[in-house]
C-alpha positions in Angstrom: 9.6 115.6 92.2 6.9 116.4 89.5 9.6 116.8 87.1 10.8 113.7 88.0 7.7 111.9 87.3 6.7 113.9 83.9 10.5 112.3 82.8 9.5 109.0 84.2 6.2 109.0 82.4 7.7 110.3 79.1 10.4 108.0 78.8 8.3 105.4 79.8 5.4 106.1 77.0 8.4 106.5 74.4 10.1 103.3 75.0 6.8 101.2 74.5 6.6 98.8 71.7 9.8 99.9 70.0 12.6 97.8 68.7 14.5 97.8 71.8 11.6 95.8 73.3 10.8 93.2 71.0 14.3 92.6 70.6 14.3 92.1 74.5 11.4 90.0 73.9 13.0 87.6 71.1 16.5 87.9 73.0 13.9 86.5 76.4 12.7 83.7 74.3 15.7 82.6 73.1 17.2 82.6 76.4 17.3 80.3 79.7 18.3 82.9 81.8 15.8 85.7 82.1 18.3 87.7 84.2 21.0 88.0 82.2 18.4 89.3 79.6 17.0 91.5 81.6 20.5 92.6 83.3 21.7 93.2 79.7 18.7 95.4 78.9 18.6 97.4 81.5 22.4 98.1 81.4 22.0 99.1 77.7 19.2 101.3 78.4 20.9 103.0 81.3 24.3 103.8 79.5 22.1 104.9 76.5 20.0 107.3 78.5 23.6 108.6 79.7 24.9 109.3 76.6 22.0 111.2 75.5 21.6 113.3 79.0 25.8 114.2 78.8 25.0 115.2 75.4 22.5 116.9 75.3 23.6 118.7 78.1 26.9 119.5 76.2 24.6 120.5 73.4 22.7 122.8 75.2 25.1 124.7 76.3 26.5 125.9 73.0 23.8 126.0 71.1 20.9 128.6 71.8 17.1 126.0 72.6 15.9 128.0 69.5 18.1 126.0 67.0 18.3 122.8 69.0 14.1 122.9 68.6 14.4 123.9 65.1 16.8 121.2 64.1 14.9 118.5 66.2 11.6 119.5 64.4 13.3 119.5 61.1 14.8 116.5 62.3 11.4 114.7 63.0 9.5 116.1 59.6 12.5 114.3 57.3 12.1 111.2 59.0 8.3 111.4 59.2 8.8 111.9 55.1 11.3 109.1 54.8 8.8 106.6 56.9 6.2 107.6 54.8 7.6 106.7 51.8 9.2 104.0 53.0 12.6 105.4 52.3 13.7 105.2 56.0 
């Protein structure tokens, strides 16, 4: 159940304030009906958070964790880079 929660937590704290949101937000705006919106949303997140589980599960199985932690860290210092100089 802890493990549960951490994910809950984690996912939660990562999903804040990122484009997905504010485009919820605009989409919301624009919209008369808040369900559909929110239905839409929640369907997109739940098939993306799919994709990415089956995947990485796939992933994890062939690979060794040493290279899939070196290749996400790699991952995040080029796009760190490309933010910062506004390449990205």
């Amino acid at each position: 159940m802890e493990n549960l929660c951490d994910n809950f937590y984690l996912g939660f704290l990562a999903e804040l304030g990122d484009k997905t949101q504010l485009s919820t937000m605009l989409l919301a705006a624009h919209n008369e009906s808040y369900l559909s919106v929110f239905l839409g949303a929640a369907l997109a997140l739940i098939l993306n958070t799919i994709i990415g589980v089956y995947l990485g599960s796939v992933i994890s199985k062939s690979l060794p964790m040493h290279y899939i932690h070196l290749g996400g860290g790699i991952a995040f210092i080029i796009i760190g880079i490309l933010l910062i100089t506004q390449k990205f």
